[in-house]
C-alpha positions as CSV (number, residue, x, y, z in Angstrom):
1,X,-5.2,14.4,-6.2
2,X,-2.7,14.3,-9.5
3,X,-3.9,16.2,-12.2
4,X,-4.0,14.4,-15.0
5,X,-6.7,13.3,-17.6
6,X,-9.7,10.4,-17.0
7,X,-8.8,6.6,-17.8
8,X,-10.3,3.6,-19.3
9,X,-10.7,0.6,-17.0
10,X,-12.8,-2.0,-18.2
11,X,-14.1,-5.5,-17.0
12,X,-16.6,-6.3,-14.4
13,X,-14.2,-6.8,-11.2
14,X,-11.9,-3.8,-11.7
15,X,-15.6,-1.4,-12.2
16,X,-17.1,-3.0,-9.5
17,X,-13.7,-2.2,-7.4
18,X,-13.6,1.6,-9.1
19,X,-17.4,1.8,-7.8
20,X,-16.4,1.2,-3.9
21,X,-14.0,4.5,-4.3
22,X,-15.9,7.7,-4.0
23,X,-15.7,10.1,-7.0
24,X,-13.8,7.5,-8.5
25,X,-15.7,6.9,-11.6
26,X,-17.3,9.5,-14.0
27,X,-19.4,7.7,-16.4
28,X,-19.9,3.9,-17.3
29,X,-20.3,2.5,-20.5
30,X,-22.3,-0.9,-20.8
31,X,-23.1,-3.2,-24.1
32,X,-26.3,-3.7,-24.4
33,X,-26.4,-7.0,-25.5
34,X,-25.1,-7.6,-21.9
35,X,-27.8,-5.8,-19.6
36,X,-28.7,-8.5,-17.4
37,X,-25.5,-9.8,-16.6
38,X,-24.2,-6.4,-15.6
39,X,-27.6,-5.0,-13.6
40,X,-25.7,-5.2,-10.4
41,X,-23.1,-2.5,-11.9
42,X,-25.8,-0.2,-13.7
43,X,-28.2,-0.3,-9.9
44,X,-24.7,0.6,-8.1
45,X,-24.1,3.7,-10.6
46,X,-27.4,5.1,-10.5
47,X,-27.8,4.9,-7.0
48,X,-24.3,6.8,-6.9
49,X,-26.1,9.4,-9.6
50,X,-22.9,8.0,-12.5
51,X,-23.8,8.4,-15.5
52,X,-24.6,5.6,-17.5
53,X,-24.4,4.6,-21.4
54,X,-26.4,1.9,-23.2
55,X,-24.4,1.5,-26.1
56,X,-23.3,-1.1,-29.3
57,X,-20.3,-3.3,-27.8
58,X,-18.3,-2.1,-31.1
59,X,-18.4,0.9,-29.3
60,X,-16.5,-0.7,-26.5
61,X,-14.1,-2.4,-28.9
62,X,-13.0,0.5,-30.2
63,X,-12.0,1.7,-27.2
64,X,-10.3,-1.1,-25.5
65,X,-8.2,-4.3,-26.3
66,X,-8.9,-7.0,-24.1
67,X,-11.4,-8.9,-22.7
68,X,-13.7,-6.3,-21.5
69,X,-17.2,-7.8,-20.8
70,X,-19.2,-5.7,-22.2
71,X,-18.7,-2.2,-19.5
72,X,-15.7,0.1,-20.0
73,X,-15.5,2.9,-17.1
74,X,-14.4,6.7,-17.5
75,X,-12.2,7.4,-13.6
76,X,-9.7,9.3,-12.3
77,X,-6.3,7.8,-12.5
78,X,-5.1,6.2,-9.5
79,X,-3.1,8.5,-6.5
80,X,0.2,7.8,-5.8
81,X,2.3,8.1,-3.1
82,X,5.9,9.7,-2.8
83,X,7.9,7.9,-0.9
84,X,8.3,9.9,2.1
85,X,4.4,9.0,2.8
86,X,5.0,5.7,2.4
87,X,7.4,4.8,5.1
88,X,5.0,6.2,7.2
89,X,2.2,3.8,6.7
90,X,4.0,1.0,8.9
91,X,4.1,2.7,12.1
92,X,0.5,3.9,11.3
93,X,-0.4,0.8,11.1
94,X,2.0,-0.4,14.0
95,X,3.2,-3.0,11.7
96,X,6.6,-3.8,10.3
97,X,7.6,-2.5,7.5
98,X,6.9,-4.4,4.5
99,X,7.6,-3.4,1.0
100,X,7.7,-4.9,-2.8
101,X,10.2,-3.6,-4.6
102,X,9.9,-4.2,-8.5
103,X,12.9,-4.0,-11.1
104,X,11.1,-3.2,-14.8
105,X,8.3,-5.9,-14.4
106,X,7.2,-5.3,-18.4
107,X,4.2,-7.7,-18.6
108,X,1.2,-6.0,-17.8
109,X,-0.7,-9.9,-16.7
110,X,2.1,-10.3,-14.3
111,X,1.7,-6.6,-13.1
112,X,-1.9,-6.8,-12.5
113,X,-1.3,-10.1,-10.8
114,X,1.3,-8.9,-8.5
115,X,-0.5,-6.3,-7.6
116,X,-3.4,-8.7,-6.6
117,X,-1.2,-10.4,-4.1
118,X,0.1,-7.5,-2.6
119,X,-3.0,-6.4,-1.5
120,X,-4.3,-10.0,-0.2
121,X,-1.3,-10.1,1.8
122,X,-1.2,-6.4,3.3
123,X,2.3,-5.0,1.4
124,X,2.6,-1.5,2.6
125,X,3.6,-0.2,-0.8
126,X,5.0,-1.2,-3.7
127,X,7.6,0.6,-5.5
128,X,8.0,0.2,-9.4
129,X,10.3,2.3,-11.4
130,X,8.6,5.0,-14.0
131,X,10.9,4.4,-16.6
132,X,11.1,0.5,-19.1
133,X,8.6,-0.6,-16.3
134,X,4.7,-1.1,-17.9
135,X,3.3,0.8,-15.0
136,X,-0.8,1.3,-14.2
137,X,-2.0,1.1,-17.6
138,X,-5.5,-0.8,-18.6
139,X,-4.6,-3.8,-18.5
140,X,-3.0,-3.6,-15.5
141,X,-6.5,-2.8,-14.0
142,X,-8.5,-5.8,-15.7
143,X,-5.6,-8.4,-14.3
144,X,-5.3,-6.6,-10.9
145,X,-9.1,-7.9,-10.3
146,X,-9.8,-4.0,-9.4
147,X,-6.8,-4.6,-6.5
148,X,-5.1,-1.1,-8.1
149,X,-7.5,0.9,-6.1
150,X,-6.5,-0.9,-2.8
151,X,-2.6,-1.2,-3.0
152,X,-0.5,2.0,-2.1
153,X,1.9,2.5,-5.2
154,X,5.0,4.5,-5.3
155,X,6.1,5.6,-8.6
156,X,9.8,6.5,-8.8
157,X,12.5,7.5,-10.9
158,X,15.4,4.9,-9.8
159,X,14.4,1.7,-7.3
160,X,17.7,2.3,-5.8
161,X,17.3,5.5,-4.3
162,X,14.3,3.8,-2.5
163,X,16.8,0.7,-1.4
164,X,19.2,3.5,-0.3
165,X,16.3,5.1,1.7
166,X,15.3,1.5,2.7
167,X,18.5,0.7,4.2
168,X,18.8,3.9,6.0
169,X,16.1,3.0,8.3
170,X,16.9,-0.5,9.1
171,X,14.7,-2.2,6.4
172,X,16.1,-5.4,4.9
173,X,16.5,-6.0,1.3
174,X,15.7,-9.7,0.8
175,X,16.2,-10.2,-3.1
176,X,14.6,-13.4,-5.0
177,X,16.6,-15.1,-7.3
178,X,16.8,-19.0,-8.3
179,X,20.7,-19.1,-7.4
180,X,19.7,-17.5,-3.9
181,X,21.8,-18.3,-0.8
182,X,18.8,-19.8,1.1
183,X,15.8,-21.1,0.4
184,X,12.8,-18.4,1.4
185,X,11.4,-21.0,4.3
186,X,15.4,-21.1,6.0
187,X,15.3,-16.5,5.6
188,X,14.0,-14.4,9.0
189,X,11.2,-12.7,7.4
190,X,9.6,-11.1,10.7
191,X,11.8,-8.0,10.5
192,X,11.4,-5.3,8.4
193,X,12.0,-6.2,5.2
194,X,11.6,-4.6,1.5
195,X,11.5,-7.9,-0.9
196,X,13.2,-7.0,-4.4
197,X,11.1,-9.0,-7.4
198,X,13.3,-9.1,-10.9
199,X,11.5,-8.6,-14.2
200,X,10.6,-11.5,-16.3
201,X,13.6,-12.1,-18.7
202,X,16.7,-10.8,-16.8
203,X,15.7,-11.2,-12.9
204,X,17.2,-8.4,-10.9
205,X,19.8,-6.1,-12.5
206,X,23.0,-6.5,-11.1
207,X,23.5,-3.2,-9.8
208,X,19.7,-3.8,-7.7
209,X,21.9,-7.2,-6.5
210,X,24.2,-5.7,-5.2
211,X,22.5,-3.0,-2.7
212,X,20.1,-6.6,-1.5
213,X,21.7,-7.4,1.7
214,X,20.6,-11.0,1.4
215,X,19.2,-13.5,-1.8
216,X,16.5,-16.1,-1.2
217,X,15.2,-18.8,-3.4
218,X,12.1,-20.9,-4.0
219,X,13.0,-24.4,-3.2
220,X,12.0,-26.5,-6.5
221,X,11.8,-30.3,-7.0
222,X,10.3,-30.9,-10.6
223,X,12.4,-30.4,-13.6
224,X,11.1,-26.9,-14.7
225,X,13.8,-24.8,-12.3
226,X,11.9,-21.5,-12.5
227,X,8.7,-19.8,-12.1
228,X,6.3,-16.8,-13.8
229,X,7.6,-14.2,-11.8
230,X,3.9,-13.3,-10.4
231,X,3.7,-16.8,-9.3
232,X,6.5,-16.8,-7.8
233,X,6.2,-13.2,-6.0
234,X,2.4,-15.1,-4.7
235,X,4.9,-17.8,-2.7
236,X,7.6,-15.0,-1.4
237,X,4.5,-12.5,-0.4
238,X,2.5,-15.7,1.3
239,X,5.7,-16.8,3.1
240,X,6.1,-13.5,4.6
241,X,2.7,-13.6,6.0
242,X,2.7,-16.9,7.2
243,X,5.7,-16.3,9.7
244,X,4.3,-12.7,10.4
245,X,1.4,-14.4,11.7
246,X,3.3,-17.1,13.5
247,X,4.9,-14.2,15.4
248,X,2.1,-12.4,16.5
C-alpha cells in the first residue's frame, strides 16, 4: 500500500463502491437532512464497524465542490501499479493484452468517465502521465461512478516509455485521431493492442503519433466532425470488445 495521507470522495455511487473494498474507508460523513435517502450507506458502515458522522451539510460544503449528496468519505487513496505488474495481468488473465493509453486528459468529467468505460469493458490498465494530466483527484471519483476502485491504473512519468515497453513485447499501438487512416470498424482489434486516447484540445501530441504504429478514426455522418473525447474513447473501448467477443 502507498503511503500517503486519507482522501475525500464524495457522492453516493463512488461511497458505495469505496464500501465493497475492505479497509478502504475510515470514516463517513452524512447530512442529516438526508438520513433516509442514504440508510443503505449508514447500515453498510456500521455493519463494517466505520465510523459514522451525523452532521450539518455546510459541513460537507466546506469540504467538497461538487455535487456531493449529502455523504463525503474519509479512504485510503487508491493503489497503483508500476508498470512491470501490469503487463502481467493479461496472461493472468489469459487474455490479450489490452491497454488505454492517455496523453494529458485535463478534464476531470472526461477522466472519471473514461475510467468508467474501461472497467465495463475489462481494459487491463490504463496508463496516464503524472505530470499536466488531472490524475485521481475527487472529482475524478464522483464521475468514475466509484469505477476508480475497480480499474488498475498506472501512473507514469512519460507515456512513451510505456509505448516503448509496449512495442517491445508485441503490443500494437492503435492511436485515435479524426484524420485516422481507417475507420475503427475496417482496424484488427483482436491482437494485442494498447489504444492511445489524445487530450481534449490538442488530440495526441505529435511525438505520442509518431511511436502509434497505426491511426483509426470514428466514421461520422452528421455535420459536427468530432466527438467529447470520453465519448468517443466509450465507441473505440466497445469496438474492441465487440470483435474480442466475436473471436472467442
Amino acid at each position: 500500500m502507498e503511503n500517503k495521507d486519507l482522501i475525500y470522495i464524495y457522492g453516493v455511487n463512488p461511497v458505495k463502491e469505496a464500501l465493497k473494498v475492505p479497509h478502504a474507508v475510515k470514516e463517513i460523513l452524512i447530512s442529516k437532512s438526508r438520513l433516509l435517502p442514504l440508510r443503505e450507506i449508514i447500515e453498510t458502515a456500521e455493519k463494517c464497524l466505520i465510523p459514522v458522522r451525523i452532521v450539518d451539510e455546510k459541513r460537507i460544503q466546506k469540504i467538497v465542490q461538487g455535487v456531493h449528496q449529502g455523504v463525503l468519505a474519509k479512504v485510503i487513496p487508491k493503489d497503483k501499479l508500476d508498470l512491470t505488474d501490469a503487463l502481467k495481468i493479461p496472461s493472468q488473465k489469459r487474455e490479450p493484452p489490452f491497454f488505454l493509453i492517455l496523453d494529458l486528459i485535463e478534464d476531470p468529467q472526461n477522466f472519471g468517465a473514461i475510467l468508467r468505460v474501461a472497467e465495463a469493458v475489462g481494459v487491463h490498465a490504463v496508463i496516464y502521465q503524472q505530470r499536466r494530466s488531472v490524475g485521481i483527484v475527487p472529482s475524478v471519483w464522483k464521475s468514475s461512478a466509484g469505477a476508480v476502485w475497480h480499474v488498475n491504473l498506472v501512473e507514469i512519468n512519460n507515456i512513451k516509455y510505456a509505448i516503448r515497453e509496449f512495442k517491445e513485447r508485441d503490443i500494437t499501438i492503435i492511436g485515435a485521431e479524426a484524420d485516422g487512416g481507417k475507420t475503427l470498424w475496417e482496424a484488427s482489434l483482436n491482437s494485442p493492442i494498447a489504444i492511445v486516447i489524445g487530450s481534449e484540445g490538442s488530440g495526441i501530441r505529435q511525438t505520442v503519433r509518431e511511436l502509434c504504429d497505426e491511426i483509426v478514426k470514428i466514421p461520422m455522418k452528421g455535420k459536427i466532425n468530432s466527438l467529447n473525447v470520453s465519448t468517443a474513447t466509450s465507441v473505440l473501448l466497445f469496438e474492441v470488445m465487440r470483435q474480442r467477443s466475436l473471436s472467442v
